[in-house]
N, C-alpha and C positions, 0 to 999 in steps of 0.2 A: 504494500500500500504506500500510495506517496504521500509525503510529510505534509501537512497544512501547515498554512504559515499567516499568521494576524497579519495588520495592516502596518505594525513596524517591522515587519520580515521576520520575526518570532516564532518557530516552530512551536503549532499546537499538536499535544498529546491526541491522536483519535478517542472517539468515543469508545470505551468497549462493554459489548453486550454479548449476555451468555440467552442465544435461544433454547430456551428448555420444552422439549416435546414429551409425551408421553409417548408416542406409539416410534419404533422405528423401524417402518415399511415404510416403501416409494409414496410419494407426497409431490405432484407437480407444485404444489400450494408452495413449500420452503427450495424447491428447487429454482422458481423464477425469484423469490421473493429473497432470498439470503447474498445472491450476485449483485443484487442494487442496491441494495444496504452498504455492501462492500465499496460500491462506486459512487455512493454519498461520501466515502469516509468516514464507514462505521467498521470499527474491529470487531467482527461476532464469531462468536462458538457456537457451532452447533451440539447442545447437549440433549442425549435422553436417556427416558429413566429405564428400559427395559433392555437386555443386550445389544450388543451391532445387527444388524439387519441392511438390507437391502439401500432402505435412505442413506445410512454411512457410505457405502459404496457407490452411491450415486453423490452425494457431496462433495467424495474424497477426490471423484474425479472432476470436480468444477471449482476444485483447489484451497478446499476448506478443509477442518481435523476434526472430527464429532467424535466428542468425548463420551462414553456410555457409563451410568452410574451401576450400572447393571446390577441392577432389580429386578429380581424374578416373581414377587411377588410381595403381598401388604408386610410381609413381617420385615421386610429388607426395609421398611423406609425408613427407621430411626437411621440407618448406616448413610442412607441415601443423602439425609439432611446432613452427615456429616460431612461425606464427602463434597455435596454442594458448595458447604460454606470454605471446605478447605480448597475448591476449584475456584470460587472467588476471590478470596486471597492470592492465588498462584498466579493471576492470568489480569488481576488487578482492575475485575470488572465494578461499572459505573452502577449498569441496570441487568435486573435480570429478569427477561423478558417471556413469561411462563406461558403456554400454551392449555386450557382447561384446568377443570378445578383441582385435580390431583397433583399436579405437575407444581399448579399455583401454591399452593395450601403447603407445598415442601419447602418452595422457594421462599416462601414468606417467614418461615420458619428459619429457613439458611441465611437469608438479611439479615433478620433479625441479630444472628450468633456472628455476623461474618462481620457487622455494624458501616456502615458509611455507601450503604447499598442502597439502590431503590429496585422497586418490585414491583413490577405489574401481572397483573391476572388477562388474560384473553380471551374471554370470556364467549365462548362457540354456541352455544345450549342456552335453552331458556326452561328452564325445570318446572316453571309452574302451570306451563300448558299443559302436561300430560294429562293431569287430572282430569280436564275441560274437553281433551281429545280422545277419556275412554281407556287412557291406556298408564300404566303402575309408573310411580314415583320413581326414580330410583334414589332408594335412603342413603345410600354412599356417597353417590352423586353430591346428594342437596348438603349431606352434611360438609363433605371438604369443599363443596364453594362456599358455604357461610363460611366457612375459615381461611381460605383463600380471598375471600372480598376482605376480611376483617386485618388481615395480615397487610395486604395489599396495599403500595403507595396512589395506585389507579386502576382502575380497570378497565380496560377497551372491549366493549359491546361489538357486535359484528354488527348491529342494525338498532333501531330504536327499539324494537320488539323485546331483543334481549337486552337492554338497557333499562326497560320497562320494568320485564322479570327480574333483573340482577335489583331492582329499586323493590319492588315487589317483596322477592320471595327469600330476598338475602340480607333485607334494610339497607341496600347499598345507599353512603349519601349520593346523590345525583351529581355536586359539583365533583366527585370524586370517577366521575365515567367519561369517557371520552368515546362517542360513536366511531370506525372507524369500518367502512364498510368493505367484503373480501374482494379482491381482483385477482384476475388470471392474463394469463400472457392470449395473446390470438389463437387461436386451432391453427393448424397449419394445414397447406395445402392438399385435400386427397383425389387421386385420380382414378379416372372410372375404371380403368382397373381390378382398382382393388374393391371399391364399390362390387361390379361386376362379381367378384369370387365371394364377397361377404354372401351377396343374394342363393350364389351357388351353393355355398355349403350351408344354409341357413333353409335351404328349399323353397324359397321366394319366387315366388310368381313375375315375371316381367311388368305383365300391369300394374301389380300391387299395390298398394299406395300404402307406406308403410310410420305408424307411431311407434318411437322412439320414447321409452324412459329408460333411462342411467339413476341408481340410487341402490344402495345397500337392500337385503332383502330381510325387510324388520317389517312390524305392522306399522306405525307410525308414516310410512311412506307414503301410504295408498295404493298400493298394487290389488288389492281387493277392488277398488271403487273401480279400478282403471278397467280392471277384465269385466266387471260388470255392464259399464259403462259402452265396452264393444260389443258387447250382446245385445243392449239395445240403438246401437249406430246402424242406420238407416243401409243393408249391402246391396248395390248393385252388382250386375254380372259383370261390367264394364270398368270400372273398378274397384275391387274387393278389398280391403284395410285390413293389414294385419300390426300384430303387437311385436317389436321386438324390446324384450327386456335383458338390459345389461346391468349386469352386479350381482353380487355373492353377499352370503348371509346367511345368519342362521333358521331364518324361514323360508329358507330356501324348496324345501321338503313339502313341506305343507301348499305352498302355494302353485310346486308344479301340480297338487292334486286340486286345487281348484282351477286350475287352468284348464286340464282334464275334462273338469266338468261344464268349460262355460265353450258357448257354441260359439268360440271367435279364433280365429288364428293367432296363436300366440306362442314365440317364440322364444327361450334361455339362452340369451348370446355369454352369461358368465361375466366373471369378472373382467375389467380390460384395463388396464395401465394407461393404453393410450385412446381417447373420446372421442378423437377428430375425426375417424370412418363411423363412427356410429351414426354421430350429429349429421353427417353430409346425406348417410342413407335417408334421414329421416326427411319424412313431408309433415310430421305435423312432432314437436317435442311437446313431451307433458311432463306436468310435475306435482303429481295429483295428492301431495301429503295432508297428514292431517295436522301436523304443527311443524314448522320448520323454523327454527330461528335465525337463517340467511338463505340458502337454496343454490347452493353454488352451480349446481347442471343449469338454473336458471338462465346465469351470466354465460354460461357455458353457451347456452342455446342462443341466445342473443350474438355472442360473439361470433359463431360458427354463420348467423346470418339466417337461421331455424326458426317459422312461427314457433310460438310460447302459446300452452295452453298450462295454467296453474294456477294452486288455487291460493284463494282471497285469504294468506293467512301467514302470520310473523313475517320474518325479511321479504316472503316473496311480494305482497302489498308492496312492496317501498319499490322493488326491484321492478314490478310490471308497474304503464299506466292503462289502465282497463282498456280494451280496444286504439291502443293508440301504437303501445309496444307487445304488445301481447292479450290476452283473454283471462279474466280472473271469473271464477267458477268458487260455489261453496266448497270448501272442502267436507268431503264423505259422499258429496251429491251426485250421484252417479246419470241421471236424468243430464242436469247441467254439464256435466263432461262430455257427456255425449251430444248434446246439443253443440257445444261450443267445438268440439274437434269434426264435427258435420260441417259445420261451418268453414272454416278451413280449409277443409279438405274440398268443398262445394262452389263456395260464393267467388265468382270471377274474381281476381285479382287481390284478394283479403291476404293470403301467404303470402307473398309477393313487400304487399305495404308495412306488414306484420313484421317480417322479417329485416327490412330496409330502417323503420322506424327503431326493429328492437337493436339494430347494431348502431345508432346514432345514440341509445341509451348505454349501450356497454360500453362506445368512446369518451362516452362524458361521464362517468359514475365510477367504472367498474375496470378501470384496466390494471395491473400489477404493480405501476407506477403513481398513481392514485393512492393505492393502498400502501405502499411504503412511505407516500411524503405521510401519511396520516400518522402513521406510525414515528414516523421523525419528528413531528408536532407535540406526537406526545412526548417523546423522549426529553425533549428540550423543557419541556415544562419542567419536567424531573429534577436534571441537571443539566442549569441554565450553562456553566461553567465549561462543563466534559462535550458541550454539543456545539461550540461556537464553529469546531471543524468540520460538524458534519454539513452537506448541501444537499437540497433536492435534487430528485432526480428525475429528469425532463418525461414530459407523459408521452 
């Protein structure tokens, strides 16, 4: 990294930030987003709390060191919090920049003992809709974000929704949040090609006219309402709509037996690392959850240049404007989904506008570089002193 230098020619120290993840599998999220950091003039560590995995291997070759506290599980974190605070000391970090509440709740702990730190919490999840959406708390969850807010020098919300909840369900104070919404790099170019072989080995019809969701296979998603929802979508013989579902999960099982039983074509593309052939396949993306606290496929489908059909609920509200950049639909409402991906798929030129208007929203809100100045905003609040070197970085 090259040296900053004040306005009397004064080398400034870099800022340095320890990002702490929990999970360490491939994450496009920290792979676009830890390079620009770097090229503001931010020193960061990649740290996580559970072995080396695949993200080290992918960091290490974009010239970073991800250091693993390697926790295998809950009984390791007293060791965890120790070794945090002794990696802040060694590495002579400013802020430590924690990723969910588990991750949060250690590091707030590790400030704490390390002292002259600050801590933010990142706050993904919004715990108090589950209730609202039908679907169990999770008690672990809510308790290490109350500790993790409470520890915490700030916390960054992905959207006002979970800014809401963090005020809500955690007593966050408000002046203590900082909204900071996620961005993604552009999908990149795919060629009909491979298009072409996806259809092939997927068993796709030429006609097809094919919907597209990418999402973990949890309930909370809506893949229930989504297959429901094709069973009542109006089929022609001319062109027949089917489902292609991408992502893994643990209701994985259950849901290829109701797929089974619903009269729509629907297909398990599994999990995929990389989005951009899926998106391209699709004619209509959906993102038919029942509580989301951002909707990253959202941005995803905007970007790629994909009508949005998603429902009216946490970040994706912010992220759609109803008919302008996409279609917001009840969530659970399966009448409504199907009305609105009719549509779509039907009305002259709606896909078309849909998608033109949703990718003028993903340039202005939602791009990787977006998301990092917000992130540098915050930092600077932190420490006014440790960030005079760092600079934005151009969108």
């Amino acid at each position: 990294m090259t040296p900053q230098a004040d306005g009397h020619g004064r080398e400034i120290a870099p800022l340095r930030v320890l990002m702490f993840i929990e999970k360490s599998d491939a994450s496009r999220y920290f792979q676009g987003a830890l390079p620009l950091l770097r090229a503001a003039a931010v020193h960061v560590v990649p740290v996580t709390l559970r072995p080396p995995g695949e993200l080290h291997d992918r960091l290490a070759r974009l010239g970073f060191e991800p250091v693993s506290l390697g926790c295998d599980s809950s009984a390791g974190y007293p060791a965890a919090v120790a070794r945090m605070a002794r990696l802040i000391r060694a590495r002579g970090a400013a802020i430590v920049h924690a990723h969910e509440s588990i991750p949060a709740a250690l590091a707030g702990l590790a400030c704490r003992t390390a002292k002259d730190v600050r801590c933010v919490f990142h706050r993904h999840h919004i715990a108090w809709l589950g209730s609202e959406a039908g679907l169990s708390r999770n008690p672990e969850q809510a308790a290490f974000a109350r500790a993790a807010t409470m520890l915490a020098d700030l916390t960054i919300a992905v959207s006002q929704a979970a800014a809401r909840g963090a005020a809500r369900s955690d007593r966050a104070s408000t002046g203590r949040i900082r909204v900071v919404a996620n961005g993604i790099d552009e999908p990149r170019t795919v060629d009909r090609s491979e298009l072409s072989r996806i259809r092939a080995g997927l068993g796709l019809a030429a006609a097809a006219r094919i919907v597209v969701m990418v999402a973990r296979l949890r309930p909370e998603k809506g893949h229930a309402t989504l297959f429901e929802a094709m069973a009542r979508l109006p089929r022609g013989t001319d062109e027949p709509a089917d489902v292609v579902v991408v992502g893994a999960g643990p209701h994985e099982r259950e849901l290829r037996r109701l797929a089974h039983r619903t009269p729509a074509s629907i297909h398990f593309a599994g999990w995929a690392a990389d989005v951009a052939p899926w998106l391209a396949l699709a004619d209509v993306v959906t993102v038919p959850s029942y509580t989301e606290p951002f909707g990253l496929t959202a941005i995803e489908a905007l970007a790629a240049r994909r009508p949005l059909v998603a429902s009216n609920t946490g970040g994706l509200a912010e992220i759609v404007d109803d008919g302008v950049s996409g279609l917001l639909v009840p969530p659970g409402d399966a009448s409504a989904l199907a009305w609105a991906i009719a549509e779509v798929l039907s009305v002259p030129g709606l896909a078309a506008r849909l998608a033109e208007e949703g990718y003028r929203r993903y340039r202005s809100s939602f791009t990787m570089e977006a998301m990092v100045n917000g992130w540098l905003s915050a930092y600077s609040e932190l420490v006014p002193g440790a960030g005079r070197g760092a600079a934005g970085v151009a969108g």
